[in-house]
N, C-alpha and C positions, 0 to 999 in steps of 0.2 A: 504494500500500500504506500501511496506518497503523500495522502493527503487525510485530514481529518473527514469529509465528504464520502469520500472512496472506503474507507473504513466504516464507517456509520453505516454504510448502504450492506459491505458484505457483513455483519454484524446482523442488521436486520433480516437479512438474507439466509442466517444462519451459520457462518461461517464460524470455525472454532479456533483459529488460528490466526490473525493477522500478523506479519511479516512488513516492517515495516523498510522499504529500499527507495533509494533516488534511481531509477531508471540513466539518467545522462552519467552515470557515475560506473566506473568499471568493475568492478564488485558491489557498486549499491549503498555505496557509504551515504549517510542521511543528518538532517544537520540536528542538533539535542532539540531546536525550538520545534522545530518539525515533528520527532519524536513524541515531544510533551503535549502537542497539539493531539497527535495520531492519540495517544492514549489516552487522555481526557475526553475526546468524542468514544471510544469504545465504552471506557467506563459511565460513560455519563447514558446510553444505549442502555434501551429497558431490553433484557435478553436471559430466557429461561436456563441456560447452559450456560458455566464458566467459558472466558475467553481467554485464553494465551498470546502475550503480547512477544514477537521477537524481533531482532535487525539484527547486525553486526556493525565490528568497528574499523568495516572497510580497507580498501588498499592503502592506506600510511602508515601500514603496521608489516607493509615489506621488506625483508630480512635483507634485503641487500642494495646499497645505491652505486649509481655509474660514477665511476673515477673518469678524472681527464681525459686518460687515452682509451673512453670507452667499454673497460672491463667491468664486470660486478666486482663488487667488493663486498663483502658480509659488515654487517654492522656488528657493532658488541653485542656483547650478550646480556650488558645493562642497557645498551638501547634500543636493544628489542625490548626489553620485561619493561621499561621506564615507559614506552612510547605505548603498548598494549594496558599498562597496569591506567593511564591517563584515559587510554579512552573508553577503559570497560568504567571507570568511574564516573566519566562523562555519558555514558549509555543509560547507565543507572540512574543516575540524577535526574534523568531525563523523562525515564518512564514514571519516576514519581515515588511517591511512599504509597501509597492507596494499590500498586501492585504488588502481588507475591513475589518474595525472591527467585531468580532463577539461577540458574549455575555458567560458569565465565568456562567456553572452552578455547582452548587454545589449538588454532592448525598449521601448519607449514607445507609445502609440498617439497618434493626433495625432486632432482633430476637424475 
């Protein structure tokens, strides 16, 4: 979902799951006021079944940046955990207290 509107509707619709992503965004990264928007129209949605609220904390939590002469480089491994630990606590703050906790996972792909 991207928007508070679009949420409301599948909510009313039934939907048990809303996912909340920015489409122009390459993995979907979504901005917290957005977030906090999307979740406040679900909760505020008269709806017989619990709803599940999810997003992720997008592509800026890429393990590796391009040096000068164009290589990947690995980032530390404190700026990986510094730069993930920021935005799952920016994720959170975002959906609000009035949601359940849910659980932070952490993914990488390897080549």
């Amino acid at each position: 979902m991207f928007g508070p509107q679009e949420a409301r509707e599948a909510v009313l619709g039934g939907a048990r799951i809303i996912d909340s992503e920015d489409p122009r965004s390459a993995l979907g990264t979504i901005k917290p006021r957005r977030i906090m928007d999307i979740a406040d129209a679900v909760l505020a949605a008269r709806r017989a079944l619990p709803v599940q609220l999810s997003t992720n904390i997008g592509e800026d939590q890429l393990l590796f940046r391009r040096a000068d002469n164009g290589l990947a480089l690995a980032k530390s491994a404190y700026e990986q955990v510094g730069k993930a630990a920021q935005a799952a606590l920016g994720v959170a703050l975002a959906m609000g207290t009035r949601v359940h906790s849910c659980g932070i996972v952490r993914s990488a792909w390897t080549a």
